[in-house]
ROGU-496748 format. One record per residue (C-alpha): residue in one letter; x, y, z. Coordinates in nm, 3 decimals, decimal comma, always signed. Example, Ala and Ser with C-alpha at 12.3 -4.5 7.8 and 13.67 -1.06 7.14 Angstrom:
[atom "a" [+1,230 -0,450 +0,780]] [atom "s" [+1,367 -0,106 +0,714]] 
//
This chain:
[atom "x" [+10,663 +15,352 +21,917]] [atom "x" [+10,350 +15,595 +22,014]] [atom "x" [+10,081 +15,407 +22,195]] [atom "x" [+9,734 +15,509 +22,159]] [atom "x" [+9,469 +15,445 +22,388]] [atom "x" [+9,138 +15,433 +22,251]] [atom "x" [+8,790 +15,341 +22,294]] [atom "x" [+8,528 +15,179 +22,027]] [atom "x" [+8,180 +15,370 +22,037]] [atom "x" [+7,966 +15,017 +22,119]] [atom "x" [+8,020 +15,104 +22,516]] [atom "x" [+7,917 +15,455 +22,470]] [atom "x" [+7,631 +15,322 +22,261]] [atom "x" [+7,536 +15,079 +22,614]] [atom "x" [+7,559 +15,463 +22,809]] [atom "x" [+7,337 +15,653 +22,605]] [atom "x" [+7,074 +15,377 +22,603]] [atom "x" [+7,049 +15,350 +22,996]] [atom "x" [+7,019 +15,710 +22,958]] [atom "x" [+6,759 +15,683 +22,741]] [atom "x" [+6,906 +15,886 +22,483]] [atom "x" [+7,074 +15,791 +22,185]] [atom "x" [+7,492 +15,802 +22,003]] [atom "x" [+7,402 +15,958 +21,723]] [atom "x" [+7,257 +16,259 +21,887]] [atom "x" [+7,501 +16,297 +22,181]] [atom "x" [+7,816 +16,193 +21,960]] [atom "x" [+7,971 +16,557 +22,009]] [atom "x" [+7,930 +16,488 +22,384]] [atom "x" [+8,074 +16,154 +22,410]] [atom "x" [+8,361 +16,270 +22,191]] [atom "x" [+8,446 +16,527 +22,451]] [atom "x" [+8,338 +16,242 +22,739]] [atom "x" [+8,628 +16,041 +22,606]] [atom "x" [+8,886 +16,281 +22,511]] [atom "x" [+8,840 +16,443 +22,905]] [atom "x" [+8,924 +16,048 +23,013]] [atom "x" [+9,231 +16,101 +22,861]] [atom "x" [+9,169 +15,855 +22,572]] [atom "x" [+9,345 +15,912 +22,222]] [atom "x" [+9,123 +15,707 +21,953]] [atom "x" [+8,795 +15,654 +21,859]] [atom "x" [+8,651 +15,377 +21,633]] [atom "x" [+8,300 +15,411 +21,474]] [atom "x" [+8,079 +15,213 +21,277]] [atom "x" [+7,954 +15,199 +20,965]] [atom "x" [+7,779 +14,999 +20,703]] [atom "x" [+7,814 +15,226 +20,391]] [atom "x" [+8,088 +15,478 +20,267]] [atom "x" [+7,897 +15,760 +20,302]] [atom "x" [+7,870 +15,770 +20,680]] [atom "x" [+8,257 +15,801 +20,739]] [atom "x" [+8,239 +16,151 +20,698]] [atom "x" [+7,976 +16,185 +20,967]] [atom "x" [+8,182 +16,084 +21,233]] [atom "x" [+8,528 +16,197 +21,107]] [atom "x" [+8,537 +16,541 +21,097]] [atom "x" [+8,386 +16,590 +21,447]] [atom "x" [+8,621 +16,324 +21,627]] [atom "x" [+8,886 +16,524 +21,521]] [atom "x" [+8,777 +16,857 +21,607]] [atom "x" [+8,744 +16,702 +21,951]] [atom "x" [+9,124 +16,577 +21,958]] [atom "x" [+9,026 +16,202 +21,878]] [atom "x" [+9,193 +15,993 +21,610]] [atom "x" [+9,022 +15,736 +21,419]] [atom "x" [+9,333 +15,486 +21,318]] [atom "x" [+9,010 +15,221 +21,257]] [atom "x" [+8,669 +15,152 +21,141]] [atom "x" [+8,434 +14,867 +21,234]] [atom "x" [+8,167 +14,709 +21,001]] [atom "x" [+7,988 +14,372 +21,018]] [atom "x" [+8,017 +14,170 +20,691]] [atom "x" [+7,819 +13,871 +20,556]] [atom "x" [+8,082 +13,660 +20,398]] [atom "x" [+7,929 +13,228 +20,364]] [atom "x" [+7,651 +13,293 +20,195]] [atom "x" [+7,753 +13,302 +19,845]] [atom "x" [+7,438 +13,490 +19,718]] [atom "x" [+7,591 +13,793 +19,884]] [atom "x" [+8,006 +13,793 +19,913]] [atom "x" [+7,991 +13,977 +19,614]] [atom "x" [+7,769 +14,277 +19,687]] [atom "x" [+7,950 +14,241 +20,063]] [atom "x" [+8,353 +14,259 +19,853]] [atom "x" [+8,233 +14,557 +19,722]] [atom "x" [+8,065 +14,720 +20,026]] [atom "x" [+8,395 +14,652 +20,197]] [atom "x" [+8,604 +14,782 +19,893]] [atom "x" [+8,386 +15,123 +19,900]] [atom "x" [+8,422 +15,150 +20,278]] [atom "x" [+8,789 +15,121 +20,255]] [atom "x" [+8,829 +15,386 +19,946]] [atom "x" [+8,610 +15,622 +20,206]] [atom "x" [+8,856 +15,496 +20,490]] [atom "x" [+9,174 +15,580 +20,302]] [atom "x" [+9,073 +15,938 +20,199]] [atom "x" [+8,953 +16,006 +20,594]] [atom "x" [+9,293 +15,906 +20,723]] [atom "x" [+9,186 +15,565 +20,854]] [atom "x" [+9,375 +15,296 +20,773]] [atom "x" [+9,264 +14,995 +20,978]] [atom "x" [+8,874 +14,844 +20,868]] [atom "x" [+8,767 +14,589 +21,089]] [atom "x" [+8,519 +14,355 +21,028]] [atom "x" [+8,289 +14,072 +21,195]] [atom "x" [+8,180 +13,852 +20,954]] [atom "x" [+7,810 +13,747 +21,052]] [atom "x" [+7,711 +13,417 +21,202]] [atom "x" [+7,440 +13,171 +21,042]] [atom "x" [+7,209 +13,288 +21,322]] [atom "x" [+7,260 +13,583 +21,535]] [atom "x" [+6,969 +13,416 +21,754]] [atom "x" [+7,103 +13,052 +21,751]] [atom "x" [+7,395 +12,855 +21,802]] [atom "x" [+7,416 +12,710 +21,448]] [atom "x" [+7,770 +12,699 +21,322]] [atom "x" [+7,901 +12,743 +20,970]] [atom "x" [+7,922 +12,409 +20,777]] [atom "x" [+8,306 +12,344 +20,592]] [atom "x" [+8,120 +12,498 +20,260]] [atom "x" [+8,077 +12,852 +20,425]] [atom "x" [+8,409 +12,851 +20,605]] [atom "x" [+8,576 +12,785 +20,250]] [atom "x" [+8,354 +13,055 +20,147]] [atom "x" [+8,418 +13,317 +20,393]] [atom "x" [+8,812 +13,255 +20,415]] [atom "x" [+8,812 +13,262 +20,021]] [atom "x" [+8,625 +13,621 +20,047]] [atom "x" [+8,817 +13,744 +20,351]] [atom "x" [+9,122 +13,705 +20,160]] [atom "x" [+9,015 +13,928 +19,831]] [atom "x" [+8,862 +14,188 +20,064]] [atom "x" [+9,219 +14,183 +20,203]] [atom "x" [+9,329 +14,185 +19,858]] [atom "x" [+9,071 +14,500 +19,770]] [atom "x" [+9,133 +14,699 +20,108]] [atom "x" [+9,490 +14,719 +20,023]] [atom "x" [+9,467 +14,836 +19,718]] [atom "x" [+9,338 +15,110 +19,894]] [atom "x" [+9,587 +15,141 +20,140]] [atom "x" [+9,391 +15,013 +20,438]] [atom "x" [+9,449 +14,686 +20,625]] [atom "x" [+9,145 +14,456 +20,697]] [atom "x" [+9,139 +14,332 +21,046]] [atom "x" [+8,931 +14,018 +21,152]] [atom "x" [+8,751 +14,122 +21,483]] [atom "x" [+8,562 +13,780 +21,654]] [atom "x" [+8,269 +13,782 +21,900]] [atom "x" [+8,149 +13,456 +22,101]] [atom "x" [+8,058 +13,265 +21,797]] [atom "x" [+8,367 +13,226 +21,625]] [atom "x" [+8,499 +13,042 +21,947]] [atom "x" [+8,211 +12,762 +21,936]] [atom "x" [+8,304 +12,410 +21,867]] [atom "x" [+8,641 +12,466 +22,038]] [atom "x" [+8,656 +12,750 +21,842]] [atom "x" [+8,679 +12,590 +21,487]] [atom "x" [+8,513 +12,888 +21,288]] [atom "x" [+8,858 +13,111 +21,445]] [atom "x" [+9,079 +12,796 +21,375]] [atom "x" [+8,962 +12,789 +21,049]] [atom "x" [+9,031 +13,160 +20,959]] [atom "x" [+9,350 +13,164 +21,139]] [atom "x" [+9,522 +12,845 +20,899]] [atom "x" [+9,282 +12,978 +20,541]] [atom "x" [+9,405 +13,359 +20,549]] [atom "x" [+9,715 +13,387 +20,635]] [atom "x" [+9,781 +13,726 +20,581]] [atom "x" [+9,471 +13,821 +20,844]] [atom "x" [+9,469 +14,126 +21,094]] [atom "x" [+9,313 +14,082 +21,383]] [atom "x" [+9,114 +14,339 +21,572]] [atom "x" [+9,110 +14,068 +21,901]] [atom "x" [+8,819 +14,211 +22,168]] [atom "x" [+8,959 +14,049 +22,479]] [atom "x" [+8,607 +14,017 +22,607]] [atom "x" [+8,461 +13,855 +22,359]] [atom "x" [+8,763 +13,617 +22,349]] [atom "x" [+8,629 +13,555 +22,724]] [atom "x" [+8,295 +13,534 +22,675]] [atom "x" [+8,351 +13,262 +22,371]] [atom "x" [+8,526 +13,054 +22,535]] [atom "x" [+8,243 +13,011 +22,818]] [atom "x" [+8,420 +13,293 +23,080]] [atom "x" [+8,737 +13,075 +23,090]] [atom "x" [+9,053 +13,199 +23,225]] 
//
C-alpha cells in the first residue's frame, strides 16, 4: 500500500490570517509551501460544484493530490435535507470527474454558538439523510466520509454514537484533534 501524507487547507487558512492575508489569494503559494514540506495531498473546501475546479487544477500543477473534499452539510432540519442531498449529490458528480473520490462532510450542529444538542427526531433525521447521500455519492463513484468536530462528542458523545449504530456503511474522515478537544482534552 502507498501512504500519502497530506494536509487539509483549514491550518493554512489559520497562517494566512495571522498574516493578514487571505487562502484564496495566496493558494498558489501555500500549494508550493506544502509540497516543499514534503507533503503529498491536499484537501479543499467547498460548498458548491462549481468551485472544485478552482482548486484542482492548480494543486496538481504543484505536485499535490486531492484524494478528498470537505463540505459542511445541514442534515436534522428537515426543511433543508433535501436541497442539502442534492448539494452533496452535485458536489460528488464534480468530485468524480476531478479525480477525487473521498467527500467529507460535517453535518452542522443546532447552534454553532451554543451547546444545544440534537433531539432523537434530528438524529433519525440526519442518519436517515447521511445514508442516501451515501447512497447518491456512490452512484457517483465517490465515498462519503463522516468527519466530527467537538460537538458530536457532547453528552458522552451520543450524536457520534448515534451515527456510528444508524449508518452502518459510514466513512469516517476522524480529525484526531477534534476527537481531543470533544472529549474535554482527555487522553
Amino acid at each position: 500500500m502507498t501512504s500519502l501524507v497530506g494536509t487539509q487547507m483549514y491550518p493554512w487558512t489559520q497562517y494566512r490570517e495571522r498574516e493578514g492575508r487571505k487562502l484564496d489569494a495566496t493558494l498558489g503559494e501555500a500549494f508550493e509551501n506544502a509540497r516543499s514540506a514534503g507533503l503529498d495531498a491536499w484537501e479543499h473546501a467547498a460548498t458548491n460544484a462549481d468551485e472544485v475546479e478552482t482548486f484542482v487544477r492548480p494543486a496538481s500543477k504543484h505536485g499535490l493530490a486531492m484524494p478528498s473534499l470537505y463540505t459542511g452539510s445541514h442534515l436534522h432540519d428537515s426543511d433543508q435535507i433535501g436541497a442539502e442531498l442534492d448539494r452533496l449529490a452535485e458536489l460528488a458528480v464534480a468530485c468524480s470527474a476531478n479525480g477525487i473520490t473521498i467527500l467529507t462532510t460535517n453535518p452542522d450542529p443546532v447552534d454553532w454558538n451554543t451547546e444545544q444538542n440534537k433531539d432523537d427526531a434530528q438524529l433519525r433525521r440526519q442518519a436517515d439523510a447521511l445514508k442516501r447521500a451515501i447512497e447518491r455519492c456512490a452512484a457517483s463513484s465517490v465515498t462519503l466520509a463522516y468527519h466530527v468536530h467537538a460537538p458530536e462528542f457532547r453528552a458522552g458523545a451520543r450524536e457520534f454514537h448515534h451515527m456510528l449504530l444508524a449508518v452502518p456503511d459510514l466513512a469516517f474522515c476522524l480529525d484526531t484533534h477534534w476527537l481531543y478537544t470533544g472529549c474535554g482534552f482527555s487522553n
